[in-house]
DSSP file (Angstrom, degrees, kcal/mol; ACC not computed):
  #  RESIDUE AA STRUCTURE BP1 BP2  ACC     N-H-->O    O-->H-N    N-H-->O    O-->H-N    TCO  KAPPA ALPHA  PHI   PSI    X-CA   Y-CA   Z-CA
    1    1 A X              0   0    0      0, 0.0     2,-0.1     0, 0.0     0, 0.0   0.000 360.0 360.0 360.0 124.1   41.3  -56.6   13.6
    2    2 A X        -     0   0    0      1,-0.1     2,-0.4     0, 0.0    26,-0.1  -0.376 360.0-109.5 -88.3 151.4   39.4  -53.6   11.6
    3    3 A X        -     0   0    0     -2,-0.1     2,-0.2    28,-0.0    -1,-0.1  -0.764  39.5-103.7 -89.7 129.4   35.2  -53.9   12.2
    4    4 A X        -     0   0    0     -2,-0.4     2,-0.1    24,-0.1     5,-0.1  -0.504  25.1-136.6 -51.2 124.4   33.1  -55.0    9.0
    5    5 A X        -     0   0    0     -2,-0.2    -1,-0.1     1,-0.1    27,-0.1  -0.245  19.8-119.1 -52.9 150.2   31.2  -52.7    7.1
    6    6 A X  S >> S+     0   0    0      1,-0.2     4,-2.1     2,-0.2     3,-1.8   0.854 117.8  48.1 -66.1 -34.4   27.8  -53.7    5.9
    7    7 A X  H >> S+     0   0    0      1,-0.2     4,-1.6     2,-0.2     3,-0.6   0.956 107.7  56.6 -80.4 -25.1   28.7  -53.4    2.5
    8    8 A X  H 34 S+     0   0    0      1,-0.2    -1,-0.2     2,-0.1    -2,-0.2   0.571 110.1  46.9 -77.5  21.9   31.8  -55.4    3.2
    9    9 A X  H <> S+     0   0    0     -3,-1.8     4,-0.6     2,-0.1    -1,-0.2   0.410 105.3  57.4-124.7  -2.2   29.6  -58.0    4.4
   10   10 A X  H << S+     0   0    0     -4,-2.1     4,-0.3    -3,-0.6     3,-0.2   0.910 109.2  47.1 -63.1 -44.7   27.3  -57.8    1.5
   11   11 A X  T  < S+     0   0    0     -4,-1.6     4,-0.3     1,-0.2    -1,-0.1   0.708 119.8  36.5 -71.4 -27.3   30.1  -58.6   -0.7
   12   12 A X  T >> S+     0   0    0     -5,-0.3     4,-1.0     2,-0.1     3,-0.9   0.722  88.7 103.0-102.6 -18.2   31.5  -61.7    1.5
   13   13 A X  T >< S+     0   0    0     -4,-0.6     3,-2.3     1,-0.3     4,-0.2   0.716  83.3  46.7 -44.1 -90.2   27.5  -62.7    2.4
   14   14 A X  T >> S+     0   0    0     -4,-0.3     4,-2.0     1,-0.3     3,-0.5   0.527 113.9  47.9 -51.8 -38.5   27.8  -66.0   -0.5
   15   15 A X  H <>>S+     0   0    0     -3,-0.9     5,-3.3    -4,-0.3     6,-2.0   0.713 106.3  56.0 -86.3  12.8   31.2  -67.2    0.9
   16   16 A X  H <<5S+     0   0    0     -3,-2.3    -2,-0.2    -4,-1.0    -1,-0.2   0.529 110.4  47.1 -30.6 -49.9   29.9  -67.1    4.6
   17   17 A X  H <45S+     0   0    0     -3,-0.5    -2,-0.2    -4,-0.2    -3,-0.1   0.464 112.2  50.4 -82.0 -27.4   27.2  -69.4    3.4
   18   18 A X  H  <5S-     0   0    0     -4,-2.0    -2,-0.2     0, 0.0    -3,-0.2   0.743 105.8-122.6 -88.5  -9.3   29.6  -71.6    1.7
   19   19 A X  T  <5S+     0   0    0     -4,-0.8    -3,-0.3    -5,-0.2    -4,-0.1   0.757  86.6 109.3  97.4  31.8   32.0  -72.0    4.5
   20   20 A X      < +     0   0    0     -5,-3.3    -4,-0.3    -6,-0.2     3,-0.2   0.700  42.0 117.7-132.6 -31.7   34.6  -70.7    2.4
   21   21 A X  S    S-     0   0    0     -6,-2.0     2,-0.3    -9,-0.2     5,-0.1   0.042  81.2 -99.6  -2.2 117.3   35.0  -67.2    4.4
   22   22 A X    >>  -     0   0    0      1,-0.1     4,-2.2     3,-0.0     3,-0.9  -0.396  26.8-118.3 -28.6 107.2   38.2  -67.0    5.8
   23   23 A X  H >> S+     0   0    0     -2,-0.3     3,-3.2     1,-0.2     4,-1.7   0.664 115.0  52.3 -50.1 -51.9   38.0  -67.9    9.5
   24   24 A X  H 3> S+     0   0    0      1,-0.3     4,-1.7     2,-0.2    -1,-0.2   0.686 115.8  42.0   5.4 -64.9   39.4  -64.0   10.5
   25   25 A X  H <> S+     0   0    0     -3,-0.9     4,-2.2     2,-0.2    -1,-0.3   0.475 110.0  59.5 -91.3  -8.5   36.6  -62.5    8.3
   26   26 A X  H <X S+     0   0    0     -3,-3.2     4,-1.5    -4,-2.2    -2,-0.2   0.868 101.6  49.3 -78.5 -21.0   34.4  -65.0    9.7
   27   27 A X  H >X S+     0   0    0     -4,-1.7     4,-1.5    -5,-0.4     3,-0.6   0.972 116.5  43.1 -54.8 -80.6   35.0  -63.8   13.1
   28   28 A X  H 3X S+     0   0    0     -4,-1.7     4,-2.6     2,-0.3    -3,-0.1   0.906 113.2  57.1 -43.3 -50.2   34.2  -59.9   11.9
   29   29 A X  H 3X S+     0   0    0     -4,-2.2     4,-0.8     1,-0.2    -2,-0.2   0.918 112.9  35.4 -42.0 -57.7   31.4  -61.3    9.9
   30   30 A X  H <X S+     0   0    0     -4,-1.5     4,-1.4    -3,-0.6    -2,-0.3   0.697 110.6  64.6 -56.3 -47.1   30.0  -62.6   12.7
   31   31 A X  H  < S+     0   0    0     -4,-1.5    -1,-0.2     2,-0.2    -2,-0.2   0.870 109.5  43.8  40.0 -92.3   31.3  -59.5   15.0
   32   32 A X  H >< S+     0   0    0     -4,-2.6     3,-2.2     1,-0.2     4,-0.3   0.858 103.1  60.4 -69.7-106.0   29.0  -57.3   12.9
   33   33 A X  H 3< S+     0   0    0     -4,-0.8    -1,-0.2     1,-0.3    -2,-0.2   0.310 106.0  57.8 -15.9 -55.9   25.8  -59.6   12.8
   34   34 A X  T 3< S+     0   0    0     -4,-1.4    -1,-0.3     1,-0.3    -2,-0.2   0.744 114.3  29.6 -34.3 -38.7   26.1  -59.1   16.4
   35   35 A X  S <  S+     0   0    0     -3,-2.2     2,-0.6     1,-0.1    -1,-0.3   0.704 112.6  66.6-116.4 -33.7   25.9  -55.4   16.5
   36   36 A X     >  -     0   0    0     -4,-0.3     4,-1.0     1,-0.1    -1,-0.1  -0.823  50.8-166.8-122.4 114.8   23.4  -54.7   13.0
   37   37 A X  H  > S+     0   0    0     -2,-0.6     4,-0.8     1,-0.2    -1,-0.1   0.799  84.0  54.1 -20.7 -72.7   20.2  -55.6   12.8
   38   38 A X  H  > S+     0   0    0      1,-0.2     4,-1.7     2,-0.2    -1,-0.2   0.739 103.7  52.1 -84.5 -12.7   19.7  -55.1    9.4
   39   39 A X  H  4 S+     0   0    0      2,-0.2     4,-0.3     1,-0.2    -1,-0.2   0.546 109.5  53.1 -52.3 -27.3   22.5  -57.2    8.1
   40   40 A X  H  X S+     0   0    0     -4,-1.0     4,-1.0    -7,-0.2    -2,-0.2   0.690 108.4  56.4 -88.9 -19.9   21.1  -60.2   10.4
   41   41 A X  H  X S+     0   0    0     -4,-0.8     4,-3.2     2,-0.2    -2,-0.2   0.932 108.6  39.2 -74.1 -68.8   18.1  -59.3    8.5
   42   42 A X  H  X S+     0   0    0     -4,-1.7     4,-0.7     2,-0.2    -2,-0.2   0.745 108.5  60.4 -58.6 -20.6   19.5  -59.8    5.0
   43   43 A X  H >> S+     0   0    0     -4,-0.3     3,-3.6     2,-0.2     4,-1.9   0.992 107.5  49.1 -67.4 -61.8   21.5  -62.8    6.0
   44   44 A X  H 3X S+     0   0    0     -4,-1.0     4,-2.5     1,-0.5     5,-0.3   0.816 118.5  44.9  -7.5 -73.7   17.6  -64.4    7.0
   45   45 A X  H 3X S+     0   0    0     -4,-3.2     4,-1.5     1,-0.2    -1,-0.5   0.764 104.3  52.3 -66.3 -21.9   16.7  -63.4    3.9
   46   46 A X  H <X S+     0   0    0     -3,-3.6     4,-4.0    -4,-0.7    -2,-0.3   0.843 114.9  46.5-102.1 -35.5   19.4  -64.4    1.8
   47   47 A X  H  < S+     0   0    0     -4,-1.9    -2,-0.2     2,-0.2    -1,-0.2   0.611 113.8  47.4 -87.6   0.9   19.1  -68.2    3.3
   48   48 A X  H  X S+     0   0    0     -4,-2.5     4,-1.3    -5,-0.3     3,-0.4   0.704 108.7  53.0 -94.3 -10.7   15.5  -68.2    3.0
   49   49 A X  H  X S+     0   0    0     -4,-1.5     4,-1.2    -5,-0.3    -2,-0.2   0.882 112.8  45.7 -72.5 -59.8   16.0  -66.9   -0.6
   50   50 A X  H  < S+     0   0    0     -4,-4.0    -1,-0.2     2,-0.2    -3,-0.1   0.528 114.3  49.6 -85.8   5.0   18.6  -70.1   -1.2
   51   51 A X  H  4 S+     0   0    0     -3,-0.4    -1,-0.2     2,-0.1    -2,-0.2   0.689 111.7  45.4 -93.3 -20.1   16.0  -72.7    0.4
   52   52 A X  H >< S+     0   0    0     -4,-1.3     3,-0.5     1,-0.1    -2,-0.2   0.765 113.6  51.8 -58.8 -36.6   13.2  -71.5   -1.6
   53   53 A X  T 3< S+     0   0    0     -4,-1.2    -1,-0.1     1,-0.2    -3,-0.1   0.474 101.7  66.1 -82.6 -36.0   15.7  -71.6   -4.7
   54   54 A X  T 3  S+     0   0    0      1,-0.3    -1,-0.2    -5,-0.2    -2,-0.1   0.541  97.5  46.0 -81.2 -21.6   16.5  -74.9   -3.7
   55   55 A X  S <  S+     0   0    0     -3,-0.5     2,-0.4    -4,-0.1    -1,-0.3   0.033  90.6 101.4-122.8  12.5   13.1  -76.6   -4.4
   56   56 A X        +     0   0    0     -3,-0.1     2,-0.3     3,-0.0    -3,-0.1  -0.841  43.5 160.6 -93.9 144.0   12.6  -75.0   -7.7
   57   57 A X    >   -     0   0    0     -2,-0.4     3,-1.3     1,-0.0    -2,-0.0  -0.790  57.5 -76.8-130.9-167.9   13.3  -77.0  -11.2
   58   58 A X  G >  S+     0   0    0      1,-0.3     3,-2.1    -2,-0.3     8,-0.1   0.633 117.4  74.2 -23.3 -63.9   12.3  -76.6  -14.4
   59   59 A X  G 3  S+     0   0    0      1,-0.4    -1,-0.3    -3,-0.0    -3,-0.0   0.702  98.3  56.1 -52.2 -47.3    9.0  -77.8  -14.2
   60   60 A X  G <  S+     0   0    0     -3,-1.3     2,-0.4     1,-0.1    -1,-0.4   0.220  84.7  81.8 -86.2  26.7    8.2  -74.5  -12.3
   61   61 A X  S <  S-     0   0    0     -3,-2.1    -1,-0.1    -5,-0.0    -3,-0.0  -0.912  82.7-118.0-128.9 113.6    9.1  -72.2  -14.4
   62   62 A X     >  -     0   0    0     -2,-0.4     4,-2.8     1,-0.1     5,-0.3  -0.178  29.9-116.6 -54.2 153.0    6.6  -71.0  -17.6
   63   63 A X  H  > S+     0   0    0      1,-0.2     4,-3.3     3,-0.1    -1,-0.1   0.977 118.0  57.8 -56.8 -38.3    8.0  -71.6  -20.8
   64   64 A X  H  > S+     0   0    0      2,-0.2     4,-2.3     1,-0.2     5,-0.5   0.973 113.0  43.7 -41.3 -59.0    8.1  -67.8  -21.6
   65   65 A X  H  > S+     0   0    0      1,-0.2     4,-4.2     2,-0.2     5,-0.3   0.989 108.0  60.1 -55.6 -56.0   10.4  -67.4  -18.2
   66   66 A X  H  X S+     0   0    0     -4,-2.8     4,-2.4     2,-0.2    -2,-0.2   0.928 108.2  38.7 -25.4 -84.1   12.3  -70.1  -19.1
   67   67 A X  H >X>S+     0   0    0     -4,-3.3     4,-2.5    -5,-0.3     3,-0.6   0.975 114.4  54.4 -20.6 -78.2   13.6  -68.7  -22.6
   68   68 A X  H 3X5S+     0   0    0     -4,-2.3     4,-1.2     1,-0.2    -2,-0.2   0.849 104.6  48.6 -73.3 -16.6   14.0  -65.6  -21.4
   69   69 A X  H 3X5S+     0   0    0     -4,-4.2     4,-0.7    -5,-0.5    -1,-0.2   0.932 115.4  53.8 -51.4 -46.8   16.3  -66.7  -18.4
   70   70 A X  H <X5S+     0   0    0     -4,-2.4     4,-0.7    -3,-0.6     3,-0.5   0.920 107.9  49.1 -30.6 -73.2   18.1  -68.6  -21.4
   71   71 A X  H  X5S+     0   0    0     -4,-2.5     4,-1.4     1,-0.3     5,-0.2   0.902 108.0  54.1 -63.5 -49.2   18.4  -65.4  -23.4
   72   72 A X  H  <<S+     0   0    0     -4,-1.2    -1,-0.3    -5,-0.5    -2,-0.2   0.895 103.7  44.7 -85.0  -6.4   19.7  -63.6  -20.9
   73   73 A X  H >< S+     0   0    0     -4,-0.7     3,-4.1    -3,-0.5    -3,-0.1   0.821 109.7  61.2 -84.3 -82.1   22.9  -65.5  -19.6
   74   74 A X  H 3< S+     0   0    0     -4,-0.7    -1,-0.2     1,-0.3    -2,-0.1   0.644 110.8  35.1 -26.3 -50.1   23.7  -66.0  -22.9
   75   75 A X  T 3< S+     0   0    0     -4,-1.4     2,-0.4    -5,-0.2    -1,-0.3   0.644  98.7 109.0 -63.4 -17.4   24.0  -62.2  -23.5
   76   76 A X    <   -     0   0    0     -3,-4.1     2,-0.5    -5,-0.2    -3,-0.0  -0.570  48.5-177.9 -77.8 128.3   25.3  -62.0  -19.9
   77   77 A X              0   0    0     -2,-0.4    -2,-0.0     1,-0.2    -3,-0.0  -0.977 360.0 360.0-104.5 134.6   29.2  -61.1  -19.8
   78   78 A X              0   0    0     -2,-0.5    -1,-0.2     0, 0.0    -2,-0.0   0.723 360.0 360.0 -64.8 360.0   31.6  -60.7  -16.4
C-alpha cells in the first residue's frame, strides 16, 4: 500500500467526510493524518467549515450576495 500525498488527500478530503472513501484509501487517509500536521489541520477546518455551512439559509445572506451566488452557478460550467 503506497503512502498518501497531501494533495491526494486534498482531492479525496469531501469523500472521507461522506463515508464514501474507499475503506483502503481510508486507511492511507488516515495513515497520513497520523504523520502531517497540516492536513489534520485542514481536515478541522474543513468540518468546521461544513458545520458553520450547515446553520446558514437564506435568511442570512444579503440580497446583493444572494443574486450574485445566483449569477454565478448559472454561468458556472464543469
Amino acid at each position: 500500500m503506497s503512502e498518501m500525498a497531501c494533495a491526494e488527500l486534498v482531492e479525496t478530503i469531501t469523500a472521507y467526510l461522506e463515508g464514501t472513501l474507499p475503506e483502503a484509501d481510508r486507511h492511507r487517509f488516515d495513515a497520513h493524518l497520523a504523520e502531517c500536521t497540516l492536513c489534520t489541520q485542514y481536515l478541522a477546518q474543513m468540518r468546521a467549515t461544513i458545520t458553520r455551512l450547515g446553520t446558514l439559509d437564506d435568511t442570512n445572506l444579503t440580497t446583493q450576495a444572494r443574486e450574485g451566488l445566483l449569477a454565478a452557478f448559472r454561468e458556472w460550467h464543469a
